[in-house]
N, CA and C atoms as a LAMMPS dump frame, in Angstrom:
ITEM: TIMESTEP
0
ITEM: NUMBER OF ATOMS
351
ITEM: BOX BOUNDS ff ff ff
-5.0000000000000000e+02 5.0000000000000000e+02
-5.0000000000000000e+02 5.0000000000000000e+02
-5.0000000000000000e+02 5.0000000000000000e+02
ITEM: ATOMS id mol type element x y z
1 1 1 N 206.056 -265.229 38.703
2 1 2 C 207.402 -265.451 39.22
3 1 3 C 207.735 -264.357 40.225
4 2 1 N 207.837 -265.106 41.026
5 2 2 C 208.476 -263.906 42.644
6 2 3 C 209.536 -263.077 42.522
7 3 1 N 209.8 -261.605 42.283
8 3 2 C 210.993 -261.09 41.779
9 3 3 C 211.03 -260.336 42.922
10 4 1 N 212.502 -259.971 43.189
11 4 2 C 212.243 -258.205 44.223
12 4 3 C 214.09 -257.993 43.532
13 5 1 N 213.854 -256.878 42.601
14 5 2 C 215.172 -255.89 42.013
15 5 3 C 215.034 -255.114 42.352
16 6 1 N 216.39 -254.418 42.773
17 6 2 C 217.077 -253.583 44.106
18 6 3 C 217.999 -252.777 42.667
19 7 1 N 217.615 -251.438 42.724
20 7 2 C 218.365 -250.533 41.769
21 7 3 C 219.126 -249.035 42.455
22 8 1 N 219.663 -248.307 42.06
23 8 2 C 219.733 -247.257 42.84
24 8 3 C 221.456 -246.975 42.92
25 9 1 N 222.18 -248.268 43.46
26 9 2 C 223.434 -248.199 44.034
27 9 3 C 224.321 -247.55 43.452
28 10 1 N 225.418 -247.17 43.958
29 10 2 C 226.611 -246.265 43.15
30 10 3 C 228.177 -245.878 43.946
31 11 1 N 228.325 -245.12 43.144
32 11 2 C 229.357 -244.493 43.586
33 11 3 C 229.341 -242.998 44.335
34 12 1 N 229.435 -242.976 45.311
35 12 2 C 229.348 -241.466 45.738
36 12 3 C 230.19 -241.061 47.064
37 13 1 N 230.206 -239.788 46.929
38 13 2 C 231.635 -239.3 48.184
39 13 3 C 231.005 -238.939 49.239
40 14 1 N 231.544 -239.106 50.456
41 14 2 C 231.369 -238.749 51.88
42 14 3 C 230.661 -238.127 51.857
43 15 1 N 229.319 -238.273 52.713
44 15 2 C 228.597 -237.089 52.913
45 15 3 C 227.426 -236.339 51.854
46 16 1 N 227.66 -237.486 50.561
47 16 2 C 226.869 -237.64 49.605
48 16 3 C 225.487 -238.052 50.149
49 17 1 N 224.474 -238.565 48.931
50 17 2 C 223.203 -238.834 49.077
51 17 3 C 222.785 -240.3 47.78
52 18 1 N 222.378 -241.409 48.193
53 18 2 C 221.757 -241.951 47.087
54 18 3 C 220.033 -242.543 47.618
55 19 1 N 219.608 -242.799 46.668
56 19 2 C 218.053 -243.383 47.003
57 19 3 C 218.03 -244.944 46.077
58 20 1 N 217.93 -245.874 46.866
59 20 2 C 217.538 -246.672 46.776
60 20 3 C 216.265 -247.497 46.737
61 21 1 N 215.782 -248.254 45.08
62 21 2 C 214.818 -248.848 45.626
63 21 3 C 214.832 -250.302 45.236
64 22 1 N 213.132 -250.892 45.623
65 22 2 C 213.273 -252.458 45.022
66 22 3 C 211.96 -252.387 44.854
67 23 1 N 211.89 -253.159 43.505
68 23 2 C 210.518 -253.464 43.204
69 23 3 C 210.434 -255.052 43.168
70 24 1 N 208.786 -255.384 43.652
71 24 2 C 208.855 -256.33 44.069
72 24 3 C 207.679 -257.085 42.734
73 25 1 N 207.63 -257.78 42.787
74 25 2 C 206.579 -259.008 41.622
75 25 3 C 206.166 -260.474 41.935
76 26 1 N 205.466 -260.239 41.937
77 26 2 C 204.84 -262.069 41.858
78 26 3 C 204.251 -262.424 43.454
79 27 1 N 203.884 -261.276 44.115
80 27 2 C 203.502 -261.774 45.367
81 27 3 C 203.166 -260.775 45.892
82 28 1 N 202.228 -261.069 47.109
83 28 2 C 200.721 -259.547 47.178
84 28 3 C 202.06 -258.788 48.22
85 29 1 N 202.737 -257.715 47.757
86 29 2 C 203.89 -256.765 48.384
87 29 3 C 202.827 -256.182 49.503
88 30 1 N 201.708 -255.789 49.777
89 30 2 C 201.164 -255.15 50.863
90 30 3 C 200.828 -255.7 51.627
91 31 1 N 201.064 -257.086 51.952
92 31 2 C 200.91 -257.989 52.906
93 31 3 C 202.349 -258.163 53.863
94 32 1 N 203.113 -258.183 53.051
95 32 2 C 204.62 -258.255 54.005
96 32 3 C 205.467 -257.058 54.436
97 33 1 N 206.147 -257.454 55.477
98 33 2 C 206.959 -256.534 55.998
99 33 3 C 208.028 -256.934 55.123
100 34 1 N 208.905 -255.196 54.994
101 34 2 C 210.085 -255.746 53.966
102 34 3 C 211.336 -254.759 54.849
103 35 1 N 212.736 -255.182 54.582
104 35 2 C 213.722 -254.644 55.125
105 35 3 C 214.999 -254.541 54.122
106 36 1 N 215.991 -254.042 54.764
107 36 2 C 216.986 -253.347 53.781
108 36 3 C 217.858 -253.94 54.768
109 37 1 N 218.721 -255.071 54.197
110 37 2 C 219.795 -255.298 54.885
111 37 3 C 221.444 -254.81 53.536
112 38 1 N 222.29 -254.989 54.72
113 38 2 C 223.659 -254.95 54.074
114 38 3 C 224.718 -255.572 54.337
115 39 1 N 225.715 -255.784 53.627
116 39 2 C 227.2 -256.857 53.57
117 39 3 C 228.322 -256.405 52.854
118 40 1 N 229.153 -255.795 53.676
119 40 2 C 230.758 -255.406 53.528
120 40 3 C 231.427 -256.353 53.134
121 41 1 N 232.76 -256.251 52.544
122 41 2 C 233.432 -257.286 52.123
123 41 3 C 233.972 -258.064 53.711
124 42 1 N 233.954 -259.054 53.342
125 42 2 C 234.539 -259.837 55.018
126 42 3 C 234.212 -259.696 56.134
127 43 1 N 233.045 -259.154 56.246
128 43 2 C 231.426 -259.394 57.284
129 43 3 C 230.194 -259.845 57.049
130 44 1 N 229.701 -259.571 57.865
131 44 2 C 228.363 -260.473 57.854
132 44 3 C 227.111 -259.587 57.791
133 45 1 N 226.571 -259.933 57.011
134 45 2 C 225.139 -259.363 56.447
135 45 3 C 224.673 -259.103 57.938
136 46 1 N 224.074 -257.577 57.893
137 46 2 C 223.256 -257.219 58.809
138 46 3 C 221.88 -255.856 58.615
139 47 1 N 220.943 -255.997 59.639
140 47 2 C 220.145 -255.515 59.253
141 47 3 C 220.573 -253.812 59.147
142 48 1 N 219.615 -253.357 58.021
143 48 2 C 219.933 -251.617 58.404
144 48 3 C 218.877 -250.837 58.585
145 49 1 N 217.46 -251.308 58.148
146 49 2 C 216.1 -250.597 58.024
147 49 3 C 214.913 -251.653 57.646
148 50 1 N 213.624 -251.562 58.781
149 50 2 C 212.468 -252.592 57.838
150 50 3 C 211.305 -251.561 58.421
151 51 1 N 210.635 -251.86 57.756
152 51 2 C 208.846 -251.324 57.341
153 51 3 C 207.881 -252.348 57.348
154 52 1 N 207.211 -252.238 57.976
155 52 2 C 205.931 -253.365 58.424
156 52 3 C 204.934 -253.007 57.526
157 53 1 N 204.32 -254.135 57.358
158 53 2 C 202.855 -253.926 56.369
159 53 3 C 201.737 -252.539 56.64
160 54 1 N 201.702 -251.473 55.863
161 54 2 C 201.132 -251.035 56.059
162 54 3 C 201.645 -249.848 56.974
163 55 1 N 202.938 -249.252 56.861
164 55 2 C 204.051 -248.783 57.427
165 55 3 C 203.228 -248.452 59.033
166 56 1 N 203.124 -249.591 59.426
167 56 2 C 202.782 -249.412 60.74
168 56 3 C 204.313 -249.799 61.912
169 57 1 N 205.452 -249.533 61.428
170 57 2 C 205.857 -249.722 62.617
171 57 3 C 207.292 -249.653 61.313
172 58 1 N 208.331 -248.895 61.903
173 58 2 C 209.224 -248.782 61.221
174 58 3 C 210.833 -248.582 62.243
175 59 1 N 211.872 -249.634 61.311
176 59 2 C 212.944 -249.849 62.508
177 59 3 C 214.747 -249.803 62.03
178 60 1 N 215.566 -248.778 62.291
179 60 2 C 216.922 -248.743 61.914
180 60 3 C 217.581 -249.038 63.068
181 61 1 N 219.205 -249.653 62.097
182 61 2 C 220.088 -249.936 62.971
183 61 3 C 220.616 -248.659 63.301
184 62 1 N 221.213 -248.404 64.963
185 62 2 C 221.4 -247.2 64.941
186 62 3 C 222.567 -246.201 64.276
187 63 1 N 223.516 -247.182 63.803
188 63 2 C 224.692 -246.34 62.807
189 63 3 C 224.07 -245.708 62.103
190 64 1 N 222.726 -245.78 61.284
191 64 2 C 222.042 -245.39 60.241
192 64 3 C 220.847 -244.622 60.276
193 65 1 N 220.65 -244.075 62.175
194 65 2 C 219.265 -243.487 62.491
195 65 3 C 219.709 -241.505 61.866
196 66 1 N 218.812 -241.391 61.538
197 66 2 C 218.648 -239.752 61.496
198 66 3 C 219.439 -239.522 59.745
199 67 1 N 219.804 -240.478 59.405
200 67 2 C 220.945 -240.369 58.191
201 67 3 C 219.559 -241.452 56.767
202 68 1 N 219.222 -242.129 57.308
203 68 2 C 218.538 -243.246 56.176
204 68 3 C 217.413 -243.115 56.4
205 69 1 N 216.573 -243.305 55.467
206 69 2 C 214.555 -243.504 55.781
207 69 3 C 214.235 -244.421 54.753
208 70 1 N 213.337 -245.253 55.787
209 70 2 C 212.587 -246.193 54.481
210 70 3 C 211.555 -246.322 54.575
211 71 1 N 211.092 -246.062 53.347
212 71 2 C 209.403 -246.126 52.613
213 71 3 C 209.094 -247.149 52.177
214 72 1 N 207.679 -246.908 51.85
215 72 2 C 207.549 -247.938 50.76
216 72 3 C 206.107 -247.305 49.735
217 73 1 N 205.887 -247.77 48.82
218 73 2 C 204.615 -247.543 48.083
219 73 3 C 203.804 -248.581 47.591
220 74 1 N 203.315 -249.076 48.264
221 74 2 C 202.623 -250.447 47.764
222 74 3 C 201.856 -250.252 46.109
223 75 1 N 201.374 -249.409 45.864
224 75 2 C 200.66 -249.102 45.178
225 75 3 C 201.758 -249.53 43.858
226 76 1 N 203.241 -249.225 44.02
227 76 2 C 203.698 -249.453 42.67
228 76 3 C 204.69 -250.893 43.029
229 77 1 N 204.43 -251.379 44.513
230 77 2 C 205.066 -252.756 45.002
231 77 3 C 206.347 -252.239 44.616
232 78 1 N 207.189 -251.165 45.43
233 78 2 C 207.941 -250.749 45.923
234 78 3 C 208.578 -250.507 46.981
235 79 1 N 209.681 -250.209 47.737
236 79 2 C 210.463 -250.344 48.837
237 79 3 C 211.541 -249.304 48.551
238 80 1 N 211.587 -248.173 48.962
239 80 2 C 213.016 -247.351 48.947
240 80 3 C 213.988 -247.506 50.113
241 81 1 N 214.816 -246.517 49.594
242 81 2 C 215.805 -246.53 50.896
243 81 3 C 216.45 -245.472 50.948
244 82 1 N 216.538 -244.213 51.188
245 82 2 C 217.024 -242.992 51.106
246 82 3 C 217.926 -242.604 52.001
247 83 1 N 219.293 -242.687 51.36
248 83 2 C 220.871 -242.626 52.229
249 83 3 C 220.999 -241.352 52.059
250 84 1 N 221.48 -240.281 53.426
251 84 2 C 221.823 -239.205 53.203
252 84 3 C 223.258 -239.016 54.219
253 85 1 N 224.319 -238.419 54.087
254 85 2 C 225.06 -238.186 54.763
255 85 3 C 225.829 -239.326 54.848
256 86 1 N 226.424 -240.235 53.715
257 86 2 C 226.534 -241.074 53.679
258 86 3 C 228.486 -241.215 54.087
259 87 1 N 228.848 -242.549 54.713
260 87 2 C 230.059 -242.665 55.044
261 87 3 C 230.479 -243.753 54.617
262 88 1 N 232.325 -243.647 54.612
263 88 2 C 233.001 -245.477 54.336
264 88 3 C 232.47 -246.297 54.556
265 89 1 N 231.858 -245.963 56.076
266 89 2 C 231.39 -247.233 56.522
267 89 3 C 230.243 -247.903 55.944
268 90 1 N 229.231 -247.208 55.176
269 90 2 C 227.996 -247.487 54.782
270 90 3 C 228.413 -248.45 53.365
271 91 1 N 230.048 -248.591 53.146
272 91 2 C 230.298 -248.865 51.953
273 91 3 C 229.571 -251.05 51.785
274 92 1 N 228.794 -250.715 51.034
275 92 2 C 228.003 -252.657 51.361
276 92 3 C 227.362 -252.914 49.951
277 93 1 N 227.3 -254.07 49.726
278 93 2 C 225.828 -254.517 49.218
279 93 3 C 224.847 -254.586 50.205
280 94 1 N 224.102 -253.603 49.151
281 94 2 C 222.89 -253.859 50.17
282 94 3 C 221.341 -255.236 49.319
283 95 1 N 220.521 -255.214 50.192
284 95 2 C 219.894 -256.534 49.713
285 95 3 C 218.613 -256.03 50.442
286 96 1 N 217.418 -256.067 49.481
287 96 2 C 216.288 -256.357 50.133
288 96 3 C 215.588 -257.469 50.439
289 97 1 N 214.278 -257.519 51.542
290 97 2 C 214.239 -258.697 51.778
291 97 3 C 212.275 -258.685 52.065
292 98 1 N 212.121 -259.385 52.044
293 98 2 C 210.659 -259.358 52.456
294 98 3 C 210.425 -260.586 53.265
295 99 1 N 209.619 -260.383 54.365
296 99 2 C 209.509 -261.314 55.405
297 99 3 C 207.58 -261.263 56.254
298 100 1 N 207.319 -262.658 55.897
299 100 2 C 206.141 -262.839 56.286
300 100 3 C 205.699 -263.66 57.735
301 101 1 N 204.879 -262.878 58.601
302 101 2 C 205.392 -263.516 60.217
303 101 3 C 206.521 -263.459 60.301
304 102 1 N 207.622 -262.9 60.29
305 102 2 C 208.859 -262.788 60.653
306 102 3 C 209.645 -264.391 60.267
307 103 1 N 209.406 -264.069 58.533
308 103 2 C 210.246 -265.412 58.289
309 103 3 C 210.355 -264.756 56.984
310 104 1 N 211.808 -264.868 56.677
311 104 2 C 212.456 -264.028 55.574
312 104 3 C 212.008 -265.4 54.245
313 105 1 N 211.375 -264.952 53.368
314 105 2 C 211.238 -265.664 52.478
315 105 3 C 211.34 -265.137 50.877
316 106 1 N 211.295 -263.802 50.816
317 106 2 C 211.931 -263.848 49.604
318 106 3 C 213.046 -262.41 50.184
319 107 1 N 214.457 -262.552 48.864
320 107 2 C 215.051 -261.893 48.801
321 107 3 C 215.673 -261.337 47.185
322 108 1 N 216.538 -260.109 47.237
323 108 2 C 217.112 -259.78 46.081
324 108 3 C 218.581 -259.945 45.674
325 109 1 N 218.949 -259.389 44.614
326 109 2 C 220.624 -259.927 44.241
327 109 3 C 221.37 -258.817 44.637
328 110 1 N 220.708 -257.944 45.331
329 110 2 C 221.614 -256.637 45.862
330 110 3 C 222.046 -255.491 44.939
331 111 1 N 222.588 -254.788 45.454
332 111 2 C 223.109 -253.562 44.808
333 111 3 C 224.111 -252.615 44.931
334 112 1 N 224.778 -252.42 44.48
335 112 2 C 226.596 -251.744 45.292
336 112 3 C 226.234 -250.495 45.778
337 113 1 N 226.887 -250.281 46.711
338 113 2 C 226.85 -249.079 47.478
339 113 3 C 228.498 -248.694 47.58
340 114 1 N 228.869 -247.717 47.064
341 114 2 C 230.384 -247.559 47.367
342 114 3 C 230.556 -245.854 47.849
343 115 1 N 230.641 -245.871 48.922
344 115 2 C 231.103 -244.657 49.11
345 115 3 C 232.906 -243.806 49.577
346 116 1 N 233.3 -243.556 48.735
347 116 2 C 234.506 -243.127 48.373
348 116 3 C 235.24 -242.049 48.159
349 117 1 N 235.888 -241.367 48.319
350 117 2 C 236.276 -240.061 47.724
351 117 3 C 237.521 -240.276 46.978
């Protein structure tokens, strides 16, 4: 059964730090490129970070360059996401996604991100 759970999310204040990851199941994870998207209340899901098979090629939106990094570890069919310097604005579900030839085919149930003071 194809799983990818996204853990990590929370509560934390301006300028805080969380690490995010997702583990993935039921499908060869070192074959696909996977990404980290997110969704605010009353917007629209957008991308924030993806990693190509074999971290050959790695890509952020720029609100999120120099502040977020994403890994991955195939070895444990894993995907992080490491928020540092974090703001309101970053406040989302975030959602991982895995995409083969650039066709999103599996995804996760997300994970809260609230950043608050």
């Amino acid at each position: 059964q194809v799983q990818l759970v996204e853990s990590g999310g929370g509560l934390v204040q301006p300028g805080g730090s969380l690490r995010l990851a997702c583990a993935a199941a039921g499908f060869d994870f070192s074959g696909y490129a996977m990404s980290w998207d997110r969704q605010a209340p009353g917007k629209e899901r957008e991308f924030v970070a993806g990693i190509r098979r074999a971290d050959t090629g790695i890509e952020y939106r720029d609100a999120v360059k120099g502040r977020f990094t994403i890994d991955r570890d195939n070895a444990q069919n894993t995907v992080y996401l490491e928020m540092n310097l974090l703001k309101p604005d970053d406040t989302a579900v975030y959602y991982c996604h895995a995409w083969n030839y650039g066709q999103l085919v599996y995804w996760g149930q997300g994970t809260q991100v609230t950043v608050s003071s």
